[in-house]
PyMOL Python script that loads the backbone (N, CA, C, O; Angstrom):
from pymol import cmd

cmd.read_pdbstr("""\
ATOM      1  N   UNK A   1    -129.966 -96.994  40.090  1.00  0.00           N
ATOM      2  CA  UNK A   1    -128.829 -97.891  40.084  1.00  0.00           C
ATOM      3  C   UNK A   1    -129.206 -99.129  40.889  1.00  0.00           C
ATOM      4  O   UNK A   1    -129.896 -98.964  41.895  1.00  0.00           O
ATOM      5  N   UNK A   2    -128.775-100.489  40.499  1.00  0.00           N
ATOM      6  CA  UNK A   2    -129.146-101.713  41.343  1.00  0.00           C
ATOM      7  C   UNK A   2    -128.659-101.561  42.254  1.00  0.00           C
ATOM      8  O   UNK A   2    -127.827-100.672  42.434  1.00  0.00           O
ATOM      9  N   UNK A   3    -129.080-102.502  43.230  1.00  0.00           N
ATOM     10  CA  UNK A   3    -128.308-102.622  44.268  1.00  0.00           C
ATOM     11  C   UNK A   3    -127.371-103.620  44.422  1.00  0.00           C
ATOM     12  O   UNK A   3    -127.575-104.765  44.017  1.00  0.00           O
ATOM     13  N   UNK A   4    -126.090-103.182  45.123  1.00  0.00           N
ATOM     14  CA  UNK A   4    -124.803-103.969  45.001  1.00  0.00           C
ATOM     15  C   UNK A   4    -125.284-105.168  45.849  1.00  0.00           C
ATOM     16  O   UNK A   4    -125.371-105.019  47.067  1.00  0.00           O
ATOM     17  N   UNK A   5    -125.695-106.706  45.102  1.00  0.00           N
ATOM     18  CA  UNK A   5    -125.668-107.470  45.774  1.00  0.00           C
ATOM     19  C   UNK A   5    -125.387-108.913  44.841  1.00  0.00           C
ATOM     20  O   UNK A   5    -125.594-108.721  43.643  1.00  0.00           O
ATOM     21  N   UNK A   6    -124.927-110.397  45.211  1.00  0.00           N
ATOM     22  CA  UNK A   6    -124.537-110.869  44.389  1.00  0.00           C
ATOM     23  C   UNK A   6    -125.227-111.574  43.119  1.00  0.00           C
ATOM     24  O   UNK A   6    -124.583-112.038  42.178  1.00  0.00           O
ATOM     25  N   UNK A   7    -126.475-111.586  43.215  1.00  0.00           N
ATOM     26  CA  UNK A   7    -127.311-111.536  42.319  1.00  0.00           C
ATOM     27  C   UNK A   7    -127.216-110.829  41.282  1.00  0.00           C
ATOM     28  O   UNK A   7    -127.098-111.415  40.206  1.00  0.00           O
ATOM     29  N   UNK A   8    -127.234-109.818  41.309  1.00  0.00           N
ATOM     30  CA  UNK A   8    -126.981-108.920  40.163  1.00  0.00           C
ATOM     31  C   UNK A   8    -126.098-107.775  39.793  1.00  0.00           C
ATOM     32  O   UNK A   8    -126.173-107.061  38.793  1.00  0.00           O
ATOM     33  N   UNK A   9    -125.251-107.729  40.779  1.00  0.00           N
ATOM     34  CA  UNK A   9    -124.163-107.070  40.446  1.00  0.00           C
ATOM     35  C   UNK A   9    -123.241-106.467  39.509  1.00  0.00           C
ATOM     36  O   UNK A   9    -122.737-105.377  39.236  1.00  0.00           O
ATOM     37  N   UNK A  10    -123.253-107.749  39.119  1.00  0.00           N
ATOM     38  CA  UNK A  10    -122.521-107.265  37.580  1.00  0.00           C
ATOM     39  C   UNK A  10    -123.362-107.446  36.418  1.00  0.00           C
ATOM     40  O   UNK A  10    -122.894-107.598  35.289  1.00  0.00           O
ATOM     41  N   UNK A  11    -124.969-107.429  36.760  1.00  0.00           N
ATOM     42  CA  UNK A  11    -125.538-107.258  35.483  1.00  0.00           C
ATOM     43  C   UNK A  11    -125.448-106.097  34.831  1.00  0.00           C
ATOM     44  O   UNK A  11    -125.564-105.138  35.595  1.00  0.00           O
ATOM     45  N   UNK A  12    -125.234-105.729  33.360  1.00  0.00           N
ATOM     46  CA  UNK A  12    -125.581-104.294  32.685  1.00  0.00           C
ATOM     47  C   UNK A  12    -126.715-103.511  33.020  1.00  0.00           C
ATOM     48  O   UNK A  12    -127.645-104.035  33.633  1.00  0.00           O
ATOM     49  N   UNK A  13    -126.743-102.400  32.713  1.00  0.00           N
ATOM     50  CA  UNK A  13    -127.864-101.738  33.069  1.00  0.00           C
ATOM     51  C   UNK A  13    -128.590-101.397  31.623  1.00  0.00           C
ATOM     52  O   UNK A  13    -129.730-101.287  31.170  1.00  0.00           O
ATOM     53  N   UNK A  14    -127.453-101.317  31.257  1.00  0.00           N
ATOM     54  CA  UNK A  14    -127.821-101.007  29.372  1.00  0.00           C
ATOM     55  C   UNK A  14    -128.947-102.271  28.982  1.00  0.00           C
ATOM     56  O   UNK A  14    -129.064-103.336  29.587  1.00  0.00           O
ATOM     57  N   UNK A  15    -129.791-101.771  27.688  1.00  0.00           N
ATOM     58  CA  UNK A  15    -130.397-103.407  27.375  1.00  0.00           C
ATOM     59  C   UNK A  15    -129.681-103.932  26.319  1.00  0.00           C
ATOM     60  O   UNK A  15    -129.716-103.479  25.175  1.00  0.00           O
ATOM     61  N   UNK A  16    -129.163-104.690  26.611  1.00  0.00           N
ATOM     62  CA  UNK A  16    -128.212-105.845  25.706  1.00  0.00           C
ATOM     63  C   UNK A  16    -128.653-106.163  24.439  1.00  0.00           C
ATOM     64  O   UNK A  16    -128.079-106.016  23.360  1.00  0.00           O
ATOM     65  N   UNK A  17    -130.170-106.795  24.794  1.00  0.00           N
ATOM     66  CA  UNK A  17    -130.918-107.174  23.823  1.00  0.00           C
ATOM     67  C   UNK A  17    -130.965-106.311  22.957  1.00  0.00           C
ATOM     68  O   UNK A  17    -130.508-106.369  21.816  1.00  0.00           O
ATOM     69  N   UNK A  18    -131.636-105.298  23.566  1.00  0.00           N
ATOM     70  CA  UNK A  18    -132.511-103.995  22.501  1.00  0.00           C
ATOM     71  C   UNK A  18    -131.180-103.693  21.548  1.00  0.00           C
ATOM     72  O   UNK A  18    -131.318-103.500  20.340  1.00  0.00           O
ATOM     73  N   UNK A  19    -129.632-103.666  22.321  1.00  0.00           N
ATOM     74  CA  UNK A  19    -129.125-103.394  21.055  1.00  0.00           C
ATOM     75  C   UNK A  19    -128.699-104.362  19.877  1.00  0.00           C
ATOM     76  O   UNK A  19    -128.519-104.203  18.670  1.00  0.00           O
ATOM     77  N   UNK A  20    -128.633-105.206  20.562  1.00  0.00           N
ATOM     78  CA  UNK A  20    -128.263-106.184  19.538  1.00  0.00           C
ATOM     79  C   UNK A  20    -129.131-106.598  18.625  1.00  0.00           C
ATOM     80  O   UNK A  20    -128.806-107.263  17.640  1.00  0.00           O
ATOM     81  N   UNK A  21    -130.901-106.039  19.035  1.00  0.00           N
ATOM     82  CA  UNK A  21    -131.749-106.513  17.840  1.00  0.00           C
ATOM     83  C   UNK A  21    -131.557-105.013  17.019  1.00  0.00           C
ATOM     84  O   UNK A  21    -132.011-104.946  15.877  1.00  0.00           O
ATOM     85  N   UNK A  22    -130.956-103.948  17.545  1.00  0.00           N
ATOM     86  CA  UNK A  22    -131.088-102.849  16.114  1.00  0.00           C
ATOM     87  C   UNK A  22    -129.207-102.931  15.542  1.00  0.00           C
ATOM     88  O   UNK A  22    -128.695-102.254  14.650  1.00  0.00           O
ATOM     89  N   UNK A  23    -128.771-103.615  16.108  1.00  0.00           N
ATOM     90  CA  UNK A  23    -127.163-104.231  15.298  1.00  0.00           C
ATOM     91  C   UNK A  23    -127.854-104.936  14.136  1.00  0.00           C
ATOM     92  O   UNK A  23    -127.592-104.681  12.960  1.00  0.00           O
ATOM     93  N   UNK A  24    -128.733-105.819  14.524  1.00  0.00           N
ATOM     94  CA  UNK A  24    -129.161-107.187  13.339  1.00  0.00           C
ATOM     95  C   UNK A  24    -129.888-105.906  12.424  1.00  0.00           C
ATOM     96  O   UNK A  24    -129.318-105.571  11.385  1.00  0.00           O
ATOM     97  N   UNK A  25    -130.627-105.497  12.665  1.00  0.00           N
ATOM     98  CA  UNK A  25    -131.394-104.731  11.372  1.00  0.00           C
ATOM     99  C   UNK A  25    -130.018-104.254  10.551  1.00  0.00           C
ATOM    100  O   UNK A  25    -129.912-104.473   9.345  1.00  0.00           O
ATOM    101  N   UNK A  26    -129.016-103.608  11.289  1.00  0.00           N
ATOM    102  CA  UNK A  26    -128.283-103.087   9.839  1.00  0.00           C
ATOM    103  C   UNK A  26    -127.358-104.585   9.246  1.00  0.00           C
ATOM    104  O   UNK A  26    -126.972-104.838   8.104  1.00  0.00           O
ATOM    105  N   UNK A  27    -127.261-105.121  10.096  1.00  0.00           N
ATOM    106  CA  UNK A  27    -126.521-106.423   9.270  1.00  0.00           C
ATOM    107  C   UNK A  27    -127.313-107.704  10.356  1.00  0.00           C
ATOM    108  O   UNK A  27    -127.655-107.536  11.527  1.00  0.00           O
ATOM    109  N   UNK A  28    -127.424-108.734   9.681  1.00  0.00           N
ATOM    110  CA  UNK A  28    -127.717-110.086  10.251  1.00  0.00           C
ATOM    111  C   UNK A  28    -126.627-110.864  10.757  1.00  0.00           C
ATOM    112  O   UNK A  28    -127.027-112.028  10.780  1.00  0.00           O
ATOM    113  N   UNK A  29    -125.795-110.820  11.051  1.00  0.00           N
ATOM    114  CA  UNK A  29    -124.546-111.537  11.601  1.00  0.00           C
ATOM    115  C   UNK A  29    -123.964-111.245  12.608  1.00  0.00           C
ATOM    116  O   UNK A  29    -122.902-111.783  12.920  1.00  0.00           O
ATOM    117  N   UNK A  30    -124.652-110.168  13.446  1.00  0.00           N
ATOM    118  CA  UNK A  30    -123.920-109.249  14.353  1.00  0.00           C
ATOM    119  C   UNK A  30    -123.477-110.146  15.581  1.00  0.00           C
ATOM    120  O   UNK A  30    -124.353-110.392  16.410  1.00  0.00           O
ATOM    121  N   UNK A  31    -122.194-110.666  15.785  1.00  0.00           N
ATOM    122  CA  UNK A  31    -122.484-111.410  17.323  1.00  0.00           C
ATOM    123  C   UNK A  31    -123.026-110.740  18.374  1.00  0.00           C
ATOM    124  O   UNK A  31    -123.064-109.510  18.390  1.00  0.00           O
ATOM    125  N   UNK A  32    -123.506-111.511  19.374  1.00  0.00           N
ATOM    126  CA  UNK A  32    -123.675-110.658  20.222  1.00  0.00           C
ATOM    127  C   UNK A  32    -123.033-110.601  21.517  1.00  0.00           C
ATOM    128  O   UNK A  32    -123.602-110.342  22.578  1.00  0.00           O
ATOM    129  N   UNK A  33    -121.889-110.843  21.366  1.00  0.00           N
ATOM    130  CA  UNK A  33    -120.835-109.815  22.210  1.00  0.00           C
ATOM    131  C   UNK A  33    -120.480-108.282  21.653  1.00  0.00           C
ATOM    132  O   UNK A  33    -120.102-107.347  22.358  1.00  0.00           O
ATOM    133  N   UNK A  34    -120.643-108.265  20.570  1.00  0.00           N
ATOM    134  CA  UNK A  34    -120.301-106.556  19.987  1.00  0.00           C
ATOM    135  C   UNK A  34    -121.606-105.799  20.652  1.00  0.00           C
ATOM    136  O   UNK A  34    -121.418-104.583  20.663  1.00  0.00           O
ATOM    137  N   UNK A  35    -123.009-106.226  21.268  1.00  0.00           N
ATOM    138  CA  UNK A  35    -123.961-105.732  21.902  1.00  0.00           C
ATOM    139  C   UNK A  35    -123.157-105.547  23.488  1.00  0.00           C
ATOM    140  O   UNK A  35    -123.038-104.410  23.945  1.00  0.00           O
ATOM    141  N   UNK A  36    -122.779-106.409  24.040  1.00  0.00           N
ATOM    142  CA  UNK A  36    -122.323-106.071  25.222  1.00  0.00           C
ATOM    143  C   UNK A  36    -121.385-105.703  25.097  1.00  0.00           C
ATOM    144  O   UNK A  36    -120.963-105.271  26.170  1.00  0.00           O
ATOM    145  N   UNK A  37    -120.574-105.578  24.164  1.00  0.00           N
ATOM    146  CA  UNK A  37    -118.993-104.074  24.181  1.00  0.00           C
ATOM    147  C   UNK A  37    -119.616-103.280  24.054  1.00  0.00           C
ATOM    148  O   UNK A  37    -119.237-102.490  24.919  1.00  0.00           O
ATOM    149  N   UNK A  38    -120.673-102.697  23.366  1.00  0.00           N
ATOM    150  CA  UNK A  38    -121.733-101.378  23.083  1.00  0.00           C
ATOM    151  C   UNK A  38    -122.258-101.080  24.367  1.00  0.00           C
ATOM    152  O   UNK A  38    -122.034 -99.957  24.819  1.00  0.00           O
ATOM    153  N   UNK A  39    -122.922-101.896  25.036  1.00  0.00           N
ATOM    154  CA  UNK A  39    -123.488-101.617  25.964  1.00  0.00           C
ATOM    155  C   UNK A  39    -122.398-101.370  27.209  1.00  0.00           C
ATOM    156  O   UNK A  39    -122.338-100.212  27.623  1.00  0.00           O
ATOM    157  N   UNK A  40    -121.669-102.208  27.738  1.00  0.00           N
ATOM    158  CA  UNK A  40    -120.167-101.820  28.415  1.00  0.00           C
ATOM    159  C   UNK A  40    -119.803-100.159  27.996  1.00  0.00           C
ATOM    160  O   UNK A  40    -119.565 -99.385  28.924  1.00  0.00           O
ATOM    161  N   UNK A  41    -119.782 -99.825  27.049  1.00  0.00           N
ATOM    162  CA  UNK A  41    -119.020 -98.695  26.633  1.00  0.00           C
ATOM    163  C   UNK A  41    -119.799 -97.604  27.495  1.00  0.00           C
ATOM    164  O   UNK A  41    -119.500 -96.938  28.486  1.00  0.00           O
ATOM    165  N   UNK A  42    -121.268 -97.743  26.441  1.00  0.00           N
ATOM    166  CA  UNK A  42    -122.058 -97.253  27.386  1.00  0.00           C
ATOM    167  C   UNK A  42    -122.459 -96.613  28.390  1.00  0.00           C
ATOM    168  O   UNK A  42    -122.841 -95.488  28.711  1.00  0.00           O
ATOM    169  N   UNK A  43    -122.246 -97.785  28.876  1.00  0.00           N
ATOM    170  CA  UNK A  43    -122.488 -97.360  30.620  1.00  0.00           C
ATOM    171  C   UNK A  43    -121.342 -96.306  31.137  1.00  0.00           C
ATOM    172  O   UNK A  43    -121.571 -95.310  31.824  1.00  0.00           O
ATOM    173  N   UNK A  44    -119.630 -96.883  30.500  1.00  0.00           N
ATOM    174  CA  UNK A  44    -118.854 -97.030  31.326  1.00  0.00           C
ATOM    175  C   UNK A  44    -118.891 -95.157  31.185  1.00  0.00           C
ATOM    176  O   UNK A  44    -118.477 -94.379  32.045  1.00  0.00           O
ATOM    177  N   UNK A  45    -119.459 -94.820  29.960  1.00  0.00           N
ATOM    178  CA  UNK A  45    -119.334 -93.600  29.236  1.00  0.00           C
ATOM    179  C   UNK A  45    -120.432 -92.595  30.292  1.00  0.00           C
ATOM    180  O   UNK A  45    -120.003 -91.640  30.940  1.00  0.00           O
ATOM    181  N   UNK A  46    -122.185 -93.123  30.301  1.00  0.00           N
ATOM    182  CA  UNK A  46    -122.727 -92.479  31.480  1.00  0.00           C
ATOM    183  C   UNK A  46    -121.972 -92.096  32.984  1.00  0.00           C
ATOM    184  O   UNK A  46    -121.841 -91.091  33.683  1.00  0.00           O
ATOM    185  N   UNK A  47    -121.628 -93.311  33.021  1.00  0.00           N
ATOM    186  CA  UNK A  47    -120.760 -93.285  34.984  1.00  0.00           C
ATOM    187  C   UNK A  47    -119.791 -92.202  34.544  1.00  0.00           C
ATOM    188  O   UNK A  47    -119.862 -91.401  35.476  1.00  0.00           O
ATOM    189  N   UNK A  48    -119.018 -91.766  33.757  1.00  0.00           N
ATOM    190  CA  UNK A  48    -118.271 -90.664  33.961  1.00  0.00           C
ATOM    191  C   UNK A  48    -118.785 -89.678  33.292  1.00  0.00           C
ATOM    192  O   UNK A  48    -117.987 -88.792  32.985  1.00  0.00           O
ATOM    193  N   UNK A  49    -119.999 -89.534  32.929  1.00  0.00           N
ATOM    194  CA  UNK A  49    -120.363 -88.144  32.551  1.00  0.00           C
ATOM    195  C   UNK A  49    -120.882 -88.010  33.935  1.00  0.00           C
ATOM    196  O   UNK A  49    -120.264 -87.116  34.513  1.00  0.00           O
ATOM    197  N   UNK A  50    -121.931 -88.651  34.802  1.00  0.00           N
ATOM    198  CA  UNK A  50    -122.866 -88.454  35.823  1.00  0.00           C
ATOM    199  C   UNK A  50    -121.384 -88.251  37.343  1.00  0.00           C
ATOM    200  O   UNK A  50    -121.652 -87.802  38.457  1.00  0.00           O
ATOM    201  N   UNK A  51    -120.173 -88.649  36.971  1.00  0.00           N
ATOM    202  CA  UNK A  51    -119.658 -88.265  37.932  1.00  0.00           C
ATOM    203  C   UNK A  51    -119.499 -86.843  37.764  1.00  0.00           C
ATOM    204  O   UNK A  51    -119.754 -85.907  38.522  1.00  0.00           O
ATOM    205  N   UNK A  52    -118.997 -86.895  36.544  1.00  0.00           N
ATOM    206  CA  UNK A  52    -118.226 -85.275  36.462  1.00  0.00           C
ATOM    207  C   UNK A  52    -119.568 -84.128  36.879  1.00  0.00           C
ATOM    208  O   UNK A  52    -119.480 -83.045  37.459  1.00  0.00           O
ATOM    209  N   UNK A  53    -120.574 -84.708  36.436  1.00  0.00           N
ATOM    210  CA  UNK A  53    -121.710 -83.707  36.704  1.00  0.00           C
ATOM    211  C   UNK A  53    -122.441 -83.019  38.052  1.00  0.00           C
ATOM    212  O   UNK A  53    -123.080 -81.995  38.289  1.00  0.00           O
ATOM    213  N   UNK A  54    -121.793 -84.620  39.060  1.00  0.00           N
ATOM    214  CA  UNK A  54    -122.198 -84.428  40.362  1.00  0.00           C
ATOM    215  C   UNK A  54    -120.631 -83.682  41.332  1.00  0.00           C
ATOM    216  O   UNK A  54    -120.637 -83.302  42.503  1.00  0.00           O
ATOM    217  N   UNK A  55    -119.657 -83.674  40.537  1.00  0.00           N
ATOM    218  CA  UNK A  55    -118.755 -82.597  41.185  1.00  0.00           C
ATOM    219  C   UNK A  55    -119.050 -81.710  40.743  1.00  0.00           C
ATOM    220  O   UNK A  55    -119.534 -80.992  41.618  1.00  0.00           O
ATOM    221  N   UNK A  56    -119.065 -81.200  39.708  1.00  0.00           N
ATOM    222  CA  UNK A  56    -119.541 -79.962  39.197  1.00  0.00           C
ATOM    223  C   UNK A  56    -120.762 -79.292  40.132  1.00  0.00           C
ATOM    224  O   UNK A  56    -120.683 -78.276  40.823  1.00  0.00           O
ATOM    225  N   UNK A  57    -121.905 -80.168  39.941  1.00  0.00           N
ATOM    226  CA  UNK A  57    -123.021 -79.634  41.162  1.00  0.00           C
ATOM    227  C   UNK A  57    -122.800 -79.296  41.687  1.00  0.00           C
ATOM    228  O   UNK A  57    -122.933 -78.074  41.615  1.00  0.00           O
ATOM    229  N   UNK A  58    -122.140 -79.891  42.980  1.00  0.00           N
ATOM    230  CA  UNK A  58    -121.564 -79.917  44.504  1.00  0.00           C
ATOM    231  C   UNK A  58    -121.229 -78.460  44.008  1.00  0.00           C
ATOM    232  O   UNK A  58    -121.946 -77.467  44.131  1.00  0.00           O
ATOM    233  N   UNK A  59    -120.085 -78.537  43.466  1.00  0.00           N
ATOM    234  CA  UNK A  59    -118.799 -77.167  42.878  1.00  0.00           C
ATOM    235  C   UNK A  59    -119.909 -75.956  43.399  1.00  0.00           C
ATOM    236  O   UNK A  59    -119.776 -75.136  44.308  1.00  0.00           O
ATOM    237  N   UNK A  60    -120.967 -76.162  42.526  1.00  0.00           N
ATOM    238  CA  UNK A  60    -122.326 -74.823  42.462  1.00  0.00           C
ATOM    239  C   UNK A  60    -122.830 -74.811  43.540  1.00  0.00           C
ATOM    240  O   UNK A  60    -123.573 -73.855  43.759  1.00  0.00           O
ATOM    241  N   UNK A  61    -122.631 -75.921  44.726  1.00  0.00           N
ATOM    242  CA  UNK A  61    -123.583 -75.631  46.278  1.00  0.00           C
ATOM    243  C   UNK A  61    -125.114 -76.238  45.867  1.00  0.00           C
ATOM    244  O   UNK A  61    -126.148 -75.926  46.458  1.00  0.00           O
ATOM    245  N   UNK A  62    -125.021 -77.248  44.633  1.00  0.00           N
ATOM    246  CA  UNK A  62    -126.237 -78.154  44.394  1.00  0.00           C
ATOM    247  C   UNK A  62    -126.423 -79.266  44.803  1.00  0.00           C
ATOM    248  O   UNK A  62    -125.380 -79.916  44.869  1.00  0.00           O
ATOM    249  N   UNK A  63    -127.496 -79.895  45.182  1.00  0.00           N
ATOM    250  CA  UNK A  63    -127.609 -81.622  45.529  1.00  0.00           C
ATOM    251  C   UNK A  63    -128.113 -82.200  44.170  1.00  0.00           C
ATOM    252  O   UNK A  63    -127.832 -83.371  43.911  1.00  0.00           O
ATOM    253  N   UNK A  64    -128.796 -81.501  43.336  1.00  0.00           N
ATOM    254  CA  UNK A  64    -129.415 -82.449  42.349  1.00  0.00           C
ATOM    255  C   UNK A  64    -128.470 -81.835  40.773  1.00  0.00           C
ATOM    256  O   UNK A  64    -128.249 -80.723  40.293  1.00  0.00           O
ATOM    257  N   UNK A  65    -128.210 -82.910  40.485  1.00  0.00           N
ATOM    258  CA  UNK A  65    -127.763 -82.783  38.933  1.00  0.00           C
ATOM    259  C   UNK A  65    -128.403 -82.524  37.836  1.00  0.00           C
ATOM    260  O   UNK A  65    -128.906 -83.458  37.211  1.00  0.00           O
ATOM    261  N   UNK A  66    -128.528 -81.027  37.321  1.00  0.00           N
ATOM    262  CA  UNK A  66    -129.267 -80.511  35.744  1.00  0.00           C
ATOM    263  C   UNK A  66    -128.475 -81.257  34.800  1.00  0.00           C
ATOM    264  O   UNK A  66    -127.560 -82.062  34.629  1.00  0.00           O
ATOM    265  N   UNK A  67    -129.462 -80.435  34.225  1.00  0.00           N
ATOM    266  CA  UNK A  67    -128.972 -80.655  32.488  1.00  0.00           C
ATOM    267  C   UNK A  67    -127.650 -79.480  32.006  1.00  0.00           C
ATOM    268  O   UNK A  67    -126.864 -79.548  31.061  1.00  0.00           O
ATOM    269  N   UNK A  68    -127.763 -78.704  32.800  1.00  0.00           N
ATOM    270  CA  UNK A  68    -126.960 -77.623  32.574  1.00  0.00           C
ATOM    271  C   UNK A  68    -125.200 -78.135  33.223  1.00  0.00           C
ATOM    272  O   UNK A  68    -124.118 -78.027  32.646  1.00  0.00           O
ATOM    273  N   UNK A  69    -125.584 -78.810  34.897  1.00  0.00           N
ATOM    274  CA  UNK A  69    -124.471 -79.517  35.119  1.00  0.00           C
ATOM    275  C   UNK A  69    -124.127 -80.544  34.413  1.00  0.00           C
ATOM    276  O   UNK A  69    -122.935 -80.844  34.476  1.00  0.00           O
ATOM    277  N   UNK A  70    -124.857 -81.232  33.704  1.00  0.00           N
ATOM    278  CA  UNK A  70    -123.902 -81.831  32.657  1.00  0.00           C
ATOM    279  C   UNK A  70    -123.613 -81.832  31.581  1.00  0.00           C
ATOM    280  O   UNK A  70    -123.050 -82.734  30.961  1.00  0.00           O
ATOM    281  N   UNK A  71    -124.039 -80.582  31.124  1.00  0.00           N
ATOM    282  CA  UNK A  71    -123.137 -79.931  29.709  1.00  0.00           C
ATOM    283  C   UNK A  71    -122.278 -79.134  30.354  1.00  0.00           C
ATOM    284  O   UNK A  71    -121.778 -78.377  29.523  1.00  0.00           O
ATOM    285  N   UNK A  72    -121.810 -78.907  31.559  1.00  0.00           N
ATOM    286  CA  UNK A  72    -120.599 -77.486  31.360  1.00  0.00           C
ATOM    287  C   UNK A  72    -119.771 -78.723  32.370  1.00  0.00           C
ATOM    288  O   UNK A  72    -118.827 -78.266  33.014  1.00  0.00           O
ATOM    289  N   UNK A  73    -119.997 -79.924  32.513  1.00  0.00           N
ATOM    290  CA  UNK A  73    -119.105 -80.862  33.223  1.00  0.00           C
ATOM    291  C   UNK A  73    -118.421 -81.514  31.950  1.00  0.00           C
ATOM    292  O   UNK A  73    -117.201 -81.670  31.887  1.00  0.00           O
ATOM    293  N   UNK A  74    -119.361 -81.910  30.865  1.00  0.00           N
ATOM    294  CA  UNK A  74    -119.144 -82.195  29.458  1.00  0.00           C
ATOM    295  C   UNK A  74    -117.942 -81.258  29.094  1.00  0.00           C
ATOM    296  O   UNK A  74    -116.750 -81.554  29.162  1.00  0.00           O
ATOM    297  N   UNK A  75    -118.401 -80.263  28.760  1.00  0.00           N
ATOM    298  CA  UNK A  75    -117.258 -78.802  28.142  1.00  0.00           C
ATOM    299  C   UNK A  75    -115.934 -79.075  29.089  1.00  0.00           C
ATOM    300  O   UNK A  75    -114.933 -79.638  28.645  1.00  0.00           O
ATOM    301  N   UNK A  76    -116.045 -78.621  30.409  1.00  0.00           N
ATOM    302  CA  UNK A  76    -114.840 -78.915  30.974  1.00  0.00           C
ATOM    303  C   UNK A  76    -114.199 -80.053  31.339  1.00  0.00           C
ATOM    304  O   UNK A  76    -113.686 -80.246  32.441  1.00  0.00           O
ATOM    305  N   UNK A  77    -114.223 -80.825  30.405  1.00  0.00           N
ATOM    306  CA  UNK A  77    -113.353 -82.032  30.867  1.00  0.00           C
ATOM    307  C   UNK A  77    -112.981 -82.499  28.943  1.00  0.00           C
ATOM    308  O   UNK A  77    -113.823 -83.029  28.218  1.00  0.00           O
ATOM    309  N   UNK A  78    -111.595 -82.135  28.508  1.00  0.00           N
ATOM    310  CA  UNK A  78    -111.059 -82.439  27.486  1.00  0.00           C
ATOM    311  C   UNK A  78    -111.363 -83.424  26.783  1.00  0.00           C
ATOM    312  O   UNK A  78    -111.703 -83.230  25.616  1.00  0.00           O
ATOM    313  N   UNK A  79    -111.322 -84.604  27.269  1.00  0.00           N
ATOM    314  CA  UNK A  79    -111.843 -85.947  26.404  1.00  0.00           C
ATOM    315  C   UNK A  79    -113.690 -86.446  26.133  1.00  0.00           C
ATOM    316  O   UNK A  79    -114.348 -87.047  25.284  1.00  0.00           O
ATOM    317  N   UNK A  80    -113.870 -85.889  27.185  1.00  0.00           N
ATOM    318  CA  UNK A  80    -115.531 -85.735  26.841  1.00  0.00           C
ATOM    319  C   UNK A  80    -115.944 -84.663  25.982  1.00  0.00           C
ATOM    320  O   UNK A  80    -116.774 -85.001  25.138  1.00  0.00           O
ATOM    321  N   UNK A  81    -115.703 -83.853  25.973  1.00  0.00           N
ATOM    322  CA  UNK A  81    -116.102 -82.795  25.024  1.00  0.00           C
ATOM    323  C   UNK A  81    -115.417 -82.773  23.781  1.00  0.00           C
ATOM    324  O   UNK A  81    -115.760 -82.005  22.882  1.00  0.00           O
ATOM    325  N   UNK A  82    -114.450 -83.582  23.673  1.00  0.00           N
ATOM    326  CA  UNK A  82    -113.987 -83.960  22.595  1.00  0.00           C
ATOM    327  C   UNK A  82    -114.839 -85.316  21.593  1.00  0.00           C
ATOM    328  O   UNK A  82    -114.745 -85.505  20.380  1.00  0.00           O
ATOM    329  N   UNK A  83    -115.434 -85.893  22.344  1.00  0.00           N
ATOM    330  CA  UNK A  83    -116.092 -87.414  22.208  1.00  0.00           C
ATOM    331  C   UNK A  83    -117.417 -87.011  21.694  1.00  0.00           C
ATOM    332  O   UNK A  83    -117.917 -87.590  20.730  1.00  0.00           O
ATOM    333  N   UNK A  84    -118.100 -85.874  22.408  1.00  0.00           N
ATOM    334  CA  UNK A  84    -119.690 -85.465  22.429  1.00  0.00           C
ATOM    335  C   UNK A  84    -119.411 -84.079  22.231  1.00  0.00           C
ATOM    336  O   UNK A  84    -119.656 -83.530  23.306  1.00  0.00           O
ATOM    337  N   UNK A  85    -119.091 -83.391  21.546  1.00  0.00           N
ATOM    338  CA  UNK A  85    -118.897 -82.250  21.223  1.00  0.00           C
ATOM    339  C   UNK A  85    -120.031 -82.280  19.928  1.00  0.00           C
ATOM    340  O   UNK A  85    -121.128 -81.817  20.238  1.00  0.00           O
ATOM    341  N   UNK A  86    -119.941 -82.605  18.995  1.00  0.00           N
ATOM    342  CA  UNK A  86    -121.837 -82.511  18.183  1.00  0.00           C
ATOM    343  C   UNK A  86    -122.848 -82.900  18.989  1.00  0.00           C
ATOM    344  O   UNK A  86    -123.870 -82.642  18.353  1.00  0.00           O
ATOM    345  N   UNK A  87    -123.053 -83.230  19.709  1.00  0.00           N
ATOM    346  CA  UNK A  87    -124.431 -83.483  20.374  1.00  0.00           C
ATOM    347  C   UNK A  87    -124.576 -82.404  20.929  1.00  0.00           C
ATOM    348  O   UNK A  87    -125.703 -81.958  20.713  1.00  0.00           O
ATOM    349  N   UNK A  88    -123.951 -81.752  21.561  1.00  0.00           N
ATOM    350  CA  UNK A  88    -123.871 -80.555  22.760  1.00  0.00           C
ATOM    351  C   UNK A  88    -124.485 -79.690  22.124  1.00  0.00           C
ATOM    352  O   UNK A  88    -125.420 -79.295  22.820  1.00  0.00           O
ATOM    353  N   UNK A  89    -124.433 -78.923  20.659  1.00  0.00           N
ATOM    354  CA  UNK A  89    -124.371 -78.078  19.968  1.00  0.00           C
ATOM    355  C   UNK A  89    -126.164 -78.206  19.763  1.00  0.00           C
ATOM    356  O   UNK A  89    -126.757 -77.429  19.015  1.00  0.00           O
TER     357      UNK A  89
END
""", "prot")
cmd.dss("prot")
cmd.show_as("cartoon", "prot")
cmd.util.cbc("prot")
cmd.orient("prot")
């Protein structure tokens, strides 16, 4: 994660670019603000899987976050497992 400073703060972490050049392959017109709503989403979508995963940890008496804590942080939380429920599988 960057570090909170005013330089870059509110840069994305997502690559903007990278998506907006595989938006253009399926169509050529893509603005590219629909890359940074993608990428926004994104992120905003990681930061609450990686939270839920690091309570969950803790929950288990863990410091480091599996893969396992974040599929059963996934499962237990209604709207995520509703969202990513085929991937899980």
């Amino acid at each position: 994660m960057p570090v909170k400073n005013s330089k870059n703060y509110n840069k994305p972490i997502f690559p903007v670019e990278e998506i907006h050049k595989q938006l253009k392959k399926i169509d050529k017109k893509v603005p590219g603000a629909v890359a940074v709503f993608i990428a926004a989403a994104e992120e905003y979508l990681a930061a609450e899987i990686i939270e839920k995963a690091a309570i969950y940890s803790r929950q288990r008496g863990k410091d480091v976050i599996g893969a396992t804590d974040i599929t059963e942080a996934i499962k237990a939380d209604k709207e995520l497992n509703s969202i990513l429920s085929k991937s899980l599988k």
